[in-house]
MDTraj code that builds the backbone (N, CA, C; nanometers):
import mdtraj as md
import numpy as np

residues = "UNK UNK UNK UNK UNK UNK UNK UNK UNK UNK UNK UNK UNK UNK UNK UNK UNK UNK UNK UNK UNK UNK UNK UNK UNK UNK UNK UNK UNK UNK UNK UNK UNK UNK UNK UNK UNK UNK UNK UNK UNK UNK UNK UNK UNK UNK UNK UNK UNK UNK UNK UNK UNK UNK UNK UNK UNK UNK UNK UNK UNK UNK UNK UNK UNK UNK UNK UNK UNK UNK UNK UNK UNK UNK UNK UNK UNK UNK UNK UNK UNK UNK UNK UNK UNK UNK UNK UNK UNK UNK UNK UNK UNK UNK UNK UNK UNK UNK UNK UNK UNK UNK UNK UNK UNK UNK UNK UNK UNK UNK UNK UNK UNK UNK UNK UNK UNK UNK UNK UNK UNK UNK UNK UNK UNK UNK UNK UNK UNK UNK UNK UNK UNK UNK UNK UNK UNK UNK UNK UNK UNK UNK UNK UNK UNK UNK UNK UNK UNK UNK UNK UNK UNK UNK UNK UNK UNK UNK UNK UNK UNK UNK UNK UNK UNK UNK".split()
xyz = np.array([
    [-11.2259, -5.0787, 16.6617],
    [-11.0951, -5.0673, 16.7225],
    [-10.9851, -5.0527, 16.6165],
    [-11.0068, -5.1379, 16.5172],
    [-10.9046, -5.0940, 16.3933],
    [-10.8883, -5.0057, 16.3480],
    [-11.0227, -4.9526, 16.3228],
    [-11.0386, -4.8010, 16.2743],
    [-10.9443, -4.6581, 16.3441],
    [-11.0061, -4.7145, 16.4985],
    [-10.9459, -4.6039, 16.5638],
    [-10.7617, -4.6392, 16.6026],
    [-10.6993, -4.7428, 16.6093],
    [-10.5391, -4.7734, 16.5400],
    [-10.5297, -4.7155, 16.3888],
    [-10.5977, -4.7255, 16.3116],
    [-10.5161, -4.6824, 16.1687],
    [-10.5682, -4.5379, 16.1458],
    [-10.6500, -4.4551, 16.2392],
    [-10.6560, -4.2875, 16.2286],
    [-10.5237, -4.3002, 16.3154],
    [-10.5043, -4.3391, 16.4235],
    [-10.3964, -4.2984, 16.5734],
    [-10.2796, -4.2901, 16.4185],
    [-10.2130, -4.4000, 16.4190],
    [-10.0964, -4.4175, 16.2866],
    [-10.1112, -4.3784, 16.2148],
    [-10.1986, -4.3012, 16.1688],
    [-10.2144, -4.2198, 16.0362],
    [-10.1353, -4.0822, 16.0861],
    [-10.2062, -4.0343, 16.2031],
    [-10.1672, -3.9000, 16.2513],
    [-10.0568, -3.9059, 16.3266],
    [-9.9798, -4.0220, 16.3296],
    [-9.8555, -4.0507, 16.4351],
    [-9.7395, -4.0103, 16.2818],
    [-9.7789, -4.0663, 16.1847],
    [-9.6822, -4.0502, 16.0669],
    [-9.6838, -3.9454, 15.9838],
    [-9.7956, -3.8804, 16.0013],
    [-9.7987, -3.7353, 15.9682],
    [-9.7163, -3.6566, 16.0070],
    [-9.7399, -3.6431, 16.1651],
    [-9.6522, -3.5675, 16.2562],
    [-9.4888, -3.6131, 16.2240],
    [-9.4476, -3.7038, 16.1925],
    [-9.3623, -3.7558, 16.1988],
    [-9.2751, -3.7162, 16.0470],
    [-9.3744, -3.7201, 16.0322],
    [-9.3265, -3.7234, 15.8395],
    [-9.2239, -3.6026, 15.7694],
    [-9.2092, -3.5087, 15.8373],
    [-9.1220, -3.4120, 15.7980],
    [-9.0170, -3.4001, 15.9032],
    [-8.9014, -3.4026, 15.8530],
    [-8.7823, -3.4029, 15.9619],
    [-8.6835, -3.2700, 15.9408],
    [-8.5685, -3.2422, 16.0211],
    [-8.4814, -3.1626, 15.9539],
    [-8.4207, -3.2151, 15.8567],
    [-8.3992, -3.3405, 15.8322],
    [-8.3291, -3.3627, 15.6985],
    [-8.4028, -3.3525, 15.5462],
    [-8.5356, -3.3498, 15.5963],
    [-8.5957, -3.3040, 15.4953],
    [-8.5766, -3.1909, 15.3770],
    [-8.4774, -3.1115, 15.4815],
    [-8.4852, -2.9269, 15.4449],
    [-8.3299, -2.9074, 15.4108],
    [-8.2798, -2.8713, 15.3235],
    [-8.1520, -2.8424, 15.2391],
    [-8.1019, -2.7417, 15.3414],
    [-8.0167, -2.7060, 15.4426],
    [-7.9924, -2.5892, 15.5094],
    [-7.8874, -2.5204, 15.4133],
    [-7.9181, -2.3329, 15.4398],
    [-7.8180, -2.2518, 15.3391],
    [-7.6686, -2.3027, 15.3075],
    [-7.6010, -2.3377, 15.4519],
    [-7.5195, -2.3281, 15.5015],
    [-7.4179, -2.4418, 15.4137],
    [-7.5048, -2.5409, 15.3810],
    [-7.4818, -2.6780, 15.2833],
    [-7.4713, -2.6364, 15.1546],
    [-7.3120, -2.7034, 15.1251],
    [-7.2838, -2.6551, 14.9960],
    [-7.3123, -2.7499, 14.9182],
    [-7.3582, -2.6674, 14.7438],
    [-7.4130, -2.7494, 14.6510],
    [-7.3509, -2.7168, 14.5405],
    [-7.3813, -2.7827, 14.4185],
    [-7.3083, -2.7851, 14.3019],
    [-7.2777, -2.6153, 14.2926],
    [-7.1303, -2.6146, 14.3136],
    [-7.0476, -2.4433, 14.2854],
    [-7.0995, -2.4252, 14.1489],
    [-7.1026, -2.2302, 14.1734],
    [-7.1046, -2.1976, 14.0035],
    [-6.9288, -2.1446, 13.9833],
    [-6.9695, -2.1462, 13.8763],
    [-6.7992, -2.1159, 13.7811],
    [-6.7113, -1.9695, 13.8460],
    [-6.6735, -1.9030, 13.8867],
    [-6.6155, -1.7989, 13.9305],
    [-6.5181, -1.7801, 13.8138],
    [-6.5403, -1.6008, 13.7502],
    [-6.4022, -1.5956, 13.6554],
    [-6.4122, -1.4686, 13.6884],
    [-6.3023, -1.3722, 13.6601],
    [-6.2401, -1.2841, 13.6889],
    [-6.1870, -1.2295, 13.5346],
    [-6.2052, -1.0782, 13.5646],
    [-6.1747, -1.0148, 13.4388],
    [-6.0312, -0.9400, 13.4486],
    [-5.9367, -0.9353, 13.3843],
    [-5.8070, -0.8587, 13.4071],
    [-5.7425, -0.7849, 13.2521],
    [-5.7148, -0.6879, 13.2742],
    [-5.5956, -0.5855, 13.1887],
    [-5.5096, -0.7323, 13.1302],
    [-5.5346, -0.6909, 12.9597],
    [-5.4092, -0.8083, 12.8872],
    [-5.3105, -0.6833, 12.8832],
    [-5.3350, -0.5830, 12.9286],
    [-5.1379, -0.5516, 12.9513],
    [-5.0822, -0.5343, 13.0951],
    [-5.1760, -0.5495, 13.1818],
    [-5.0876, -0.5746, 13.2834],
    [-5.1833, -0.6923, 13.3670],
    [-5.1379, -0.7739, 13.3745],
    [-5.2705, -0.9019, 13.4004],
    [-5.2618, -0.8901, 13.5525],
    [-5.1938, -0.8380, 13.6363],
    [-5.2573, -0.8054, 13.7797],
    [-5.3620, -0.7508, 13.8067],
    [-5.3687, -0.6485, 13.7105],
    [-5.5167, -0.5323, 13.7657],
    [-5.6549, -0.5883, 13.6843],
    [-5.7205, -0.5652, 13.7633],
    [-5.8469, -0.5920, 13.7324],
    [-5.9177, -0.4920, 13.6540],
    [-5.9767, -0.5688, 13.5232],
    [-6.0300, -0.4711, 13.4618],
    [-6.1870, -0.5063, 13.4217],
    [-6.2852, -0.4208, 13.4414],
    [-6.4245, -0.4522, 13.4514],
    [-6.4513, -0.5061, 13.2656],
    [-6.5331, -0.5756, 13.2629],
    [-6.6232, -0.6141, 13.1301],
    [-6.7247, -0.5143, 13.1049],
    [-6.7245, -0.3876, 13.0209],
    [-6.8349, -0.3240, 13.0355],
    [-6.9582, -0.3655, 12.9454],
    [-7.0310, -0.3291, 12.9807],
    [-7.1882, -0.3798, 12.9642],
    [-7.2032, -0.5135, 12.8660],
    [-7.1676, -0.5914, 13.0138],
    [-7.1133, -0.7808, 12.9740],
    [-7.2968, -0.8295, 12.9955],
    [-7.2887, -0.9351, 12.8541],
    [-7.4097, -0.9851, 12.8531],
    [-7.3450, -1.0981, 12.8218],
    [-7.4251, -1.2267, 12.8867],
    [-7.3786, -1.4007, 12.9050],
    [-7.4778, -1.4751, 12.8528],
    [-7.5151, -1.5268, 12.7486],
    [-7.6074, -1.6114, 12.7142],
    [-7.5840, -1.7418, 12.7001],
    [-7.6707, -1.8229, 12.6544],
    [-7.6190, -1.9960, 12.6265],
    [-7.5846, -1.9720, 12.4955],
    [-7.5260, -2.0595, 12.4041],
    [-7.5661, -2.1190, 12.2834],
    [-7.6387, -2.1843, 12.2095],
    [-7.7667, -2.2374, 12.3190],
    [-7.8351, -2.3702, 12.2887],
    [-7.9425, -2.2925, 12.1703],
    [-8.0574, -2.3316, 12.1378],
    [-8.1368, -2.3043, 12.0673],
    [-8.2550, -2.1721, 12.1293],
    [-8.2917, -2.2561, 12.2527],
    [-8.3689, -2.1662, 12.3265],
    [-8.2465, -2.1091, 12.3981],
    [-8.1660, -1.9702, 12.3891],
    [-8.0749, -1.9035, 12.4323],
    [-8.1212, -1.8403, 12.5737],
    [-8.0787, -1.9247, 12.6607],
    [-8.0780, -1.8501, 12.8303],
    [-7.9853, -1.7170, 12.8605],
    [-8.0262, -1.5555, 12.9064],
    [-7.9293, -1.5098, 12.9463],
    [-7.8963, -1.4904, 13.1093],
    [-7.7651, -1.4932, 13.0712],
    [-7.7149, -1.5913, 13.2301],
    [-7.6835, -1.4352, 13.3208],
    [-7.6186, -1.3347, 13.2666],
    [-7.6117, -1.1966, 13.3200],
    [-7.6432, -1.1039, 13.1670],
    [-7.7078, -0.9628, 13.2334],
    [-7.8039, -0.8634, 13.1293],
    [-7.6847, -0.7704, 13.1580],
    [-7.6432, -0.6797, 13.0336],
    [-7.5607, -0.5923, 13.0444],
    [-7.5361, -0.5226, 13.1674],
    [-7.4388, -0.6049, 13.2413],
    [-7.3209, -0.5168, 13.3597],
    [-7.2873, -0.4906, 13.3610],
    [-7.1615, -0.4211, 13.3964],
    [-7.0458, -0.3891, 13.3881],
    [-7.0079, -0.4621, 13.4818],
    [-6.8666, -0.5087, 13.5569],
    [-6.8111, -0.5883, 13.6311],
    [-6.6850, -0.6242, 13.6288],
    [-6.5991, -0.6690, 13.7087],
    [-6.4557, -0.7504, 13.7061],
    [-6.4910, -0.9144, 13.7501],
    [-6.5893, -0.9282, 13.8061],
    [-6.5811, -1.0722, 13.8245],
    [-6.7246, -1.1236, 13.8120],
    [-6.7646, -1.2512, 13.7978],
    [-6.8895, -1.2943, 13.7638],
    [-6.8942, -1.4377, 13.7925],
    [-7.0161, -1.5205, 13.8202],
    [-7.0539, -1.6528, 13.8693],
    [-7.1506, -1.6894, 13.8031],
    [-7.0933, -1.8145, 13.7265],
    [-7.1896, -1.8433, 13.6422],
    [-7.2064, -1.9976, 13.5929],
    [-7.3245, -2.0648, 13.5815],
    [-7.3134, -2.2475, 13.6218],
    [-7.2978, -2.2660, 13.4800],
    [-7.2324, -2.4212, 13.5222],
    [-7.2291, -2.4848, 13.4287],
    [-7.2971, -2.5915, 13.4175],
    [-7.3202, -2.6701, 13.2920],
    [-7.4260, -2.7599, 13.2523],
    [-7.3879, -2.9054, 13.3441],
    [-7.4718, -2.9221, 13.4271],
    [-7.4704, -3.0661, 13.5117],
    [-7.5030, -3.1573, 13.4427],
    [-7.5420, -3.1724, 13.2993],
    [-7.6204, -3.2788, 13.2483],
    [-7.5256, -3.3264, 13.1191],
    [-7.4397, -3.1913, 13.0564],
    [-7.3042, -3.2378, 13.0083],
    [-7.1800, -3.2136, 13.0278],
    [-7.0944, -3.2513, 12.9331],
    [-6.9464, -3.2434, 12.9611],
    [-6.8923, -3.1185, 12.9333],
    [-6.9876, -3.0030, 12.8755],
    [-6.9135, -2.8962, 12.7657],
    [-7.0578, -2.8093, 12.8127],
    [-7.0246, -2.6723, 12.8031],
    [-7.0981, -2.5536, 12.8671],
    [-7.0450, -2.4558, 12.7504],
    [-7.1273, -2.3875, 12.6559],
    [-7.1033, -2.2992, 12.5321],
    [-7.1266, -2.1471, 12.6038],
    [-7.0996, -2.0787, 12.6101],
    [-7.1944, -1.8957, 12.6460],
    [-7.1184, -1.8054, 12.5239],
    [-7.1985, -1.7227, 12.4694],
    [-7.1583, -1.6014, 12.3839],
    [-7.1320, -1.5179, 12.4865],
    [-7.0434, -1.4612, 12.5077],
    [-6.9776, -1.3391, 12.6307],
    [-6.9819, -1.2104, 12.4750],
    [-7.1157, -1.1311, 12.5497],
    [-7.1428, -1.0258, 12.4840],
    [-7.0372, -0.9244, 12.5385],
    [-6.9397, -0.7719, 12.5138],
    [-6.9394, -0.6724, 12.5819],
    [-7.0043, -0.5496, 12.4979],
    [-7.0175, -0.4313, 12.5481],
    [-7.0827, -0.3094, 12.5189],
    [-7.2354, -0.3249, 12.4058],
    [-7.3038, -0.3988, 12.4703],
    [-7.4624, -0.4317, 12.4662],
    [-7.5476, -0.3108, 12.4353],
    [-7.4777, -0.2322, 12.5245],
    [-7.5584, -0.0723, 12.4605],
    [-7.5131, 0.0516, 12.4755],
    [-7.3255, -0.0149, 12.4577],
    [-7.2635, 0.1058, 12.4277],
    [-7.2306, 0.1781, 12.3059],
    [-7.2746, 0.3384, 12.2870],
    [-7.2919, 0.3638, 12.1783],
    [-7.1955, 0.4229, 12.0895],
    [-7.0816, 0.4680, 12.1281],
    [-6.9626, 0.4530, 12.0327],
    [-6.8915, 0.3444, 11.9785],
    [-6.8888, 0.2052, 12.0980],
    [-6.8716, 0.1224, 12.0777],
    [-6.9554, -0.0255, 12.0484],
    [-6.9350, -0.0978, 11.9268],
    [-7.0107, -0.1267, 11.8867],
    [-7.0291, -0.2682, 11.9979],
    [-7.1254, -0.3831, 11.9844],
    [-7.1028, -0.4971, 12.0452],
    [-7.0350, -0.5933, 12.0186],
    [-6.9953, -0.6731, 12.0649],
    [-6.8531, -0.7670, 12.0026],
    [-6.8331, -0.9235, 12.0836],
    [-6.8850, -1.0028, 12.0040],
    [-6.9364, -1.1250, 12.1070],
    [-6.8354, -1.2182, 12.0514],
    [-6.7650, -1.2868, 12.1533],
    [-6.7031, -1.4299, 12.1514],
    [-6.7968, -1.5492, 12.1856],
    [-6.7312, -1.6256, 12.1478],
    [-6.7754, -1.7895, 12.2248],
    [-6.6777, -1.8335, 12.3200],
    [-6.6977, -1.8489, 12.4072],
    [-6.6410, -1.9268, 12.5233],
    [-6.6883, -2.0712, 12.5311],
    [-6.5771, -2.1523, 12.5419],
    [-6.6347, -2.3235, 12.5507],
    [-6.5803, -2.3981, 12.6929],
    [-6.6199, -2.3993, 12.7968],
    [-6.5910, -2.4701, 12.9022],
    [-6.6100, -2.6442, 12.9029],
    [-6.5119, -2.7144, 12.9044],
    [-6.5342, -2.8755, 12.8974],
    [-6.4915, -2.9061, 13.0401],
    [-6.4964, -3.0455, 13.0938],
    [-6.4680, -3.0544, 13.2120],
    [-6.5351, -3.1729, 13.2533],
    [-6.4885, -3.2861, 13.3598],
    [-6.5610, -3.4132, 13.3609],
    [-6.6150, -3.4340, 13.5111],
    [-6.7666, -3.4520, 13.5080],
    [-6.8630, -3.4015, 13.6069],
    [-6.8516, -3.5500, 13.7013],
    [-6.8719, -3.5012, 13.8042],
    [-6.8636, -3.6321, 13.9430],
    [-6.9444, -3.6007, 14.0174],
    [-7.0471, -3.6408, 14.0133],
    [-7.1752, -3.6504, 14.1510],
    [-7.1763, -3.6984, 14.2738],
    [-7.1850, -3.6060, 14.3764],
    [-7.1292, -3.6556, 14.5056],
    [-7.2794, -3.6155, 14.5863],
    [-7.2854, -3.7518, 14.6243],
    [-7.4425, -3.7747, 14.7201],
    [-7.3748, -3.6719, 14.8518],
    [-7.4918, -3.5657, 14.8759],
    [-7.4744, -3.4958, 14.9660],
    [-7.5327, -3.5289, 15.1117],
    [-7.6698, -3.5330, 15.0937],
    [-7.7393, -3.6014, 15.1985],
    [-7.9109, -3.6109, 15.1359],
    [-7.9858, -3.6587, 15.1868],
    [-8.1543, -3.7016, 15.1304],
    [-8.1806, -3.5383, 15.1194],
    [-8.1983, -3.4845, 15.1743],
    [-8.2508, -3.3654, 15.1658],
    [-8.1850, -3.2729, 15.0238],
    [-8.0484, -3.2578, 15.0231],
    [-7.9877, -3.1528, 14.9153],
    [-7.9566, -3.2707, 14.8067],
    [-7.9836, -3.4357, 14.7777],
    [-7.9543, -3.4749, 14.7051],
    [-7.8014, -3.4972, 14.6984],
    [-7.8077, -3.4832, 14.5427],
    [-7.6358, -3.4741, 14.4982],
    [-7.5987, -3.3356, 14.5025],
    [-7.4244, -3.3268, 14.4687],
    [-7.4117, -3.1868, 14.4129],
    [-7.2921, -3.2339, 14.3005],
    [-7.2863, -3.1390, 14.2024],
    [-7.2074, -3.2326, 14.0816],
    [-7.0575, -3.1410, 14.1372],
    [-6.9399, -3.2064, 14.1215],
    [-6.7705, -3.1284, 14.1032],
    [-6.7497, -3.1733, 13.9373],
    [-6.7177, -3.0497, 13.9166],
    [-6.6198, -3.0494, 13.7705],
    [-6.4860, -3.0300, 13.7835],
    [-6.4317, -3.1420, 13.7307],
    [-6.2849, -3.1618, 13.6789],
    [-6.2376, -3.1787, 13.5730],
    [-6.0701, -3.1669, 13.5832],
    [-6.0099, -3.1699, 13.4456],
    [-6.1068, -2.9754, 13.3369],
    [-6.0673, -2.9130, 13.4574],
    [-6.1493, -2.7912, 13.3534],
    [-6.0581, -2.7379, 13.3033],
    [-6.1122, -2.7095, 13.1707],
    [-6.0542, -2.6407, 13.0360],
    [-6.1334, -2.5504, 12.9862],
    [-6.0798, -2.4205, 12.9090],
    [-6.1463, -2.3074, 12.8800],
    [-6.0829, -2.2507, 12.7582],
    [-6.1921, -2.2215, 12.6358],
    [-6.1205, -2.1923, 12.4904],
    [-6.2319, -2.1306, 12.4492],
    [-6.1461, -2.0406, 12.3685],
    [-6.2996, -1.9681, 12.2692],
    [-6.2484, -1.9736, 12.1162],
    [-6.3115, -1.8832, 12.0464],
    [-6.3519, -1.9252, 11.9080],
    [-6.2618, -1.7645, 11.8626],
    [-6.1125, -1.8227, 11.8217],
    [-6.0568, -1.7380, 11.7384],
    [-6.1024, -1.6599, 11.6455],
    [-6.0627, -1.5395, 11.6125],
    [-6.1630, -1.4632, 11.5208],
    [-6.0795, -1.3326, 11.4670],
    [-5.9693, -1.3934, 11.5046],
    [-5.8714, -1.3036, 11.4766],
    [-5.8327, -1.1616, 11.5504],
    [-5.8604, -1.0572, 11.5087],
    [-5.8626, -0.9360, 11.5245],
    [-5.9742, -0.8871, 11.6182],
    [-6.0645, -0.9617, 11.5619],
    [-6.2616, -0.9687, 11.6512],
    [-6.2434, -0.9642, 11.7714],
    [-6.1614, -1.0633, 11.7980],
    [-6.1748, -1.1073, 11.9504],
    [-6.1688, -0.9624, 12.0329],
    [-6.2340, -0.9504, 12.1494],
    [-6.2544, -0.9142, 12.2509],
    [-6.1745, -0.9463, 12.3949],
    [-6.1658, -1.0769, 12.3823],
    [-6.0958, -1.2124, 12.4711],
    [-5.9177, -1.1803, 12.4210],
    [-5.8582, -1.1253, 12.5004],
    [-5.7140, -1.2041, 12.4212],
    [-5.6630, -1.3231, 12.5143],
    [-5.7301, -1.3828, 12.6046],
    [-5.6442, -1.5431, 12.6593],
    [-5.7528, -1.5434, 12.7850],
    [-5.7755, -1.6903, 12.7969],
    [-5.7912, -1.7665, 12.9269],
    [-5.7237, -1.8321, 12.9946],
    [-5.7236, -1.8534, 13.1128],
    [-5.6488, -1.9071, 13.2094],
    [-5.7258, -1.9969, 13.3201],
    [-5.7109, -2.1337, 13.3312],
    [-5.7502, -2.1406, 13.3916],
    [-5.6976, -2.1233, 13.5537],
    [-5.7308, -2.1070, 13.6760],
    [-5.6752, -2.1022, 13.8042],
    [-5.7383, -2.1924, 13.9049],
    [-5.8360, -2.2599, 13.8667],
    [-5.9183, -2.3861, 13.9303],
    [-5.7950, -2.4573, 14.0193],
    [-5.7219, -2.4803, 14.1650],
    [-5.6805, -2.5728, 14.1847],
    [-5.6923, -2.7094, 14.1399],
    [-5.5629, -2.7856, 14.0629],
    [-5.6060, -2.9216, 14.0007],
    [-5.7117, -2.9064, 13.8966],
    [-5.7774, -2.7802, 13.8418],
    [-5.8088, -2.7556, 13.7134],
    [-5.9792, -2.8538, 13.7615],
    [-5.9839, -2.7960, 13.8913],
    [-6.0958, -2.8980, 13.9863],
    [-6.2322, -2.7730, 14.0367],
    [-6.3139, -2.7668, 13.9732],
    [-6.4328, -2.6542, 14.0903],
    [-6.5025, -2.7368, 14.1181],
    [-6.4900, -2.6827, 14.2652],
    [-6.5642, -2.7656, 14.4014],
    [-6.6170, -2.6613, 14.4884],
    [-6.5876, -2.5145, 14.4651],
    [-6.6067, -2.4485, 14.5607],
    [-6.6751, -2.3008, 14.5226],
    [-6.7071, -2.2239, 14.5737],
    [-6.7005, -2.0953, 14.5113],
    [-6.6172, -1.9999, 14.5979],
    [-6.5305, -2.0470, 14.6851],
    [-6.4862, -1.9436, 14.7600],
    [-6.3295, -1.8817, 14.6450],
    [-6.2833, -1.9697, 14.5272],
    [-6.1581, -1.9321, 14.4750],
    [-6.1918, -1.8507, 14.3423],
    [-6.1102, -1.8024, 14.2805],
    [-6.1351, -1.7952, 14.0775],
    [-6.0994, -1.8939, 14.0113],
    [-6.1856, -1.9704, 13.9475],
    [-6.1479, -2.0745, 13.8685],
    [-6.0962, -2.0311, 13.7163],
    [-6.1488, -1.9290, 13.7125],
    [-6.0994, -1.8539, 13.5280],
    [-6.0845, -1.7360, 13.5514],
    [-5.9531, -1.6826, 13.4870],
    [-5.9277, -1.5731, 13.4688],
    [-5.9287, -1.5283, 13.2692],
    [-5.9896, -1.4238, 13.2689],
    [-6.0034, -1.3777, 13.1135],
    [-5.8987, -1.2374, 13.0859],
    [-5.8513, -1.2303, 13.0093],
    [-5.7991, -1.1413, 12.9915],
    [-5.8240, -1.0419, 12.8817],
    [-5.8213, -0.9055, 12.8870],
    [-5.8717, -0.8568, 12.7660],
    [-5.8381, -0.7221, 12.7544],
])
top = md.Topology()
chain = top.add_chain()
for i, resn in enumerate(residues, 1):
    res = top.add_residue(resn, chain, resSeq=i)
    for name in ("N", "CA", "C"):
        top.add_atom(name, md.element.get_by_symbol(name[0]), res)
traj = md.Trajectory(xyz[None], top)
């Protein structure tokens, strides 16, 4: 009789054992990626594409985050595990009059983990965001960042949190 109670409860908790909260739905938002936007440094309204933009990390083992695009705007994460996010922002990767010409971009910003639910976990918000690259004089590619993050806060991906100018 025991036997046949602890198969019954075995297969009662089976059935049981997966719920909808189990399952992350699309619809549930999770840690935003970075949104930045590319614009004309002489007329900073118009949008001007990055041509053949390549995004890597800085770390040792170098991740690339986008392969030569072209583009005006781009989404791209930042490090949940620290305070500071490095990328070399390649442009003209394999353009052939023009040579390639890479900055450093340094994103800092102070991460807050917000329990979402059992299923999606946490999702991290970055605040206090700041955005600087690595002067180089003449080199640069970059002439200014901006940030546009409401409250200098990404929580979302529906806004531009950085605008680049160049």
């Amino acid at each position: 009789m025991i036997k046949k109670f602890c198969i019954a409860f075995l297969v009662l908790v089976a059935c049981n054992g997966c719920t909808r909260d189990d399952i992350c739905a699309e619809t549930t938002q999770t840690t935003p990626l970075l949104i930045i936007t590319f614009k004309n440094a002489a007329i900073t309204t118009e949008a001007k594409p990055a041509n053949g933009l390549t995004i890597e990390t800085t770390l040792e083992n170098s991740v690339t985050v986008l392969d030569n695009q072209t583009t005006d705007s781009i989404a791209i994460p930042l490090n949940t595990g620290a305070d500071v996010t490095r990328y070399r922002f390649t442009i003209n990767t394999d353009s052939v009059p023009n040579p390639p010409n890479t900055d450093i971009v340094e994103f800092s910003y102070d991460r807050e983990d917000i329990y979402v639910n059992r299923a999606c976990s946490y999702k991290t918000i970055y605040n206090n965001l700041d955005a600087t690259f690595e002067d180089e004089g003449t080199d640069n590619w970059i002439f200014q960042i901006n940030v546009n993050a409401t409250n200098n806060t990404v929580e979302n991906e529906n806004d531009t949190h950085i605008t680049i100018l160049h």
